[in-house]
C-alpha positions as CSV (number, residue, x, y, z in Angstrom):
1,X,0.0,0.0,0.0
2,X,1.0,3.3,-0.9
3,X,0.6,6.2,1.3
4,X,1.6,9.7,0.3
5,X,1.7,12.6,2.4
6,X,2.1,15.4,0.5
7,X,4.0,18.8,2.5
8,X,3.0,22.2,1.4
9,X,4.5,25.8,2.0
10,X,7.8,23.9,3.5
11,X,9.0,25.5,6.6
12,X,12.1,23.8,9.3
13,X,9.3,22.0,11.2
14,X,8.0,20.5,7.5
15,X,11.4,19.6,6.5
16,X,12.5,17.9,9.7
17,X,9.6,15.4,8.9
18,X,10.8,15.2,5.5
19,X,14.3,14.1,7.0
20,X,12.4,11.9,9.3
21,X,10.8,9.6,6.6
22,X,14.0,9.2,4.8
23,X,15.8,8.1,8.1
24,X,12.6,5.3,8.3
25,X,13.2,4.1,4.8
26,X,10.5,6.5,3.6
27,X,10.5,8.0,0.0
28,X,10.2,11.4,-0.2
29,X,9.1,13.9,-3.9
30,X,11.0,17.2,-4.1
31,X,11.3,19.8,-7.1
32,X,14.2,20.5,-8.8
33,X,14.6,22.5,-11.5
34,X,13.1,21.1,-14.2
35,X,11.4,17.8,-12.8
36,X,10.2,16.5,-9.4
37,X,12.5,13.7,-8.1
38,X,11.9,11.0,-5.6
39,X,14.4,10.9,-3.3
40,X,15.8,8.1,-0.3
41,X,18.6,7.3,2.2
42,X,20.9,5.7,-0.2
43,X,23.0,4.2,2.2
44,X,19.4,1.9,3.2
45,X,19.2,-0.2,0.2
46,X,15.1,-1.6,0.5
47,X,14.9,2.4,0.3
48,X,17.1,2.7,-2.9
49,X,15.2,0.0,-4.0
50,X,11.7,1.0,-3.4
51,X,12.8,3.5,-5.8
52,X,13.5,1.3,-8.9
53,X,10.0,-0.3,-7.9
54,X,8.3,2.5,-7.7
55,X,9.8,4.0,-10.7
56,X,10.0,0.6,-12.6
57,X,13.1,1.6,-13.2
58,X,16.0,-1.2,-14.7
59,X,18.2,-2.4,-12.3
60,X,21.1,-1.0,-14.6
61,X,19.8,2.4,-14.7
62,X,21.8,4.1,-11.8
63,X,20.3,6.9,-9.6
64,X,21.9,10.6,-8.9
65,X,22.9,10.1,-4.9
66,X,23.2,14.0,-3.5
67,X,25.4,14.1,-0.2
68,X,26.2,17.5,1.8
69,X,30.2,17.9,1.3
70,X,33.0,17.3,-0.6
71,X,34.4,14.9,1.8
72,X,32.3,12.5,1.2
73,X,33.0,12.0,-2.4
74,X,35.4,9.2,-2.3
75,X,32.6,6.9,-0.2
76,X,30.7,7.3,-3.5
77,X,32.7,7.1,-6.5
78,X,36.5,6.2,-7.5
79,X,39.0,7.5,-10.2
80,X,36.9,11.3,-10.1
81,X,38.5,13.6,-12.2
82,X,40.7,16.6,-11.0
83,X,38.9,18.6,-12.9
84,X,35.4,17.1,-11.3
85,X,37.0,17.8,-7.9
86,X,38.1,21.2,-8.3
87,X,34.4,22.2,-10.0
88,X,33.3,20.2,-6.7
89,X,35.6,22.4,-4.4
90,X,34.0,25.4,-6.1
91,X,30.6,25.0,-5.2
């Protein structure tokens, strides 16, 4: 069963619930700029893959994983680019 609870006019309070279902394994919609995406914790993998579910999305299709800093880079991805982590460093 899928339940969707849908968060208007976001505020901290809002967003903290937000954060919340992602910590429980929840899936959570968001805008970006030119689509909506549906987002998890992708370190919780029956969250990650609710997503391809939900989606019916192939297995071989990968997802866009978003983390907060720069340090974290190298727990995601190997041989980057200096040029990718100087852009990176940037922003």
């Amino acid at each position: 069963m899928l339940l969707v609870r849908i968060i208007h006019n976001c505020t901290a309070t809002k967003l903290k619930k937000a954060a919340t279902a992602l910590v429980n394994g929840k899936l959570v919609v968001f805008p970006t700029e030119t689509v909506y995406g549906l987002g998890a914790d992708a370190t919780n993998i029956d969250a990650v893959n609710r997503i391809f579910h939900t989606k019916g999305r192939p297995a071989e299709h990968p997802v866009i994983i978003h983390f907060s800093t720069i340090d974290k880079l190298d727990v995601w991805a190997k041989n980057i680019p200096d040029y990718a982590i100087k852009l990176a460093s940037s922003f």
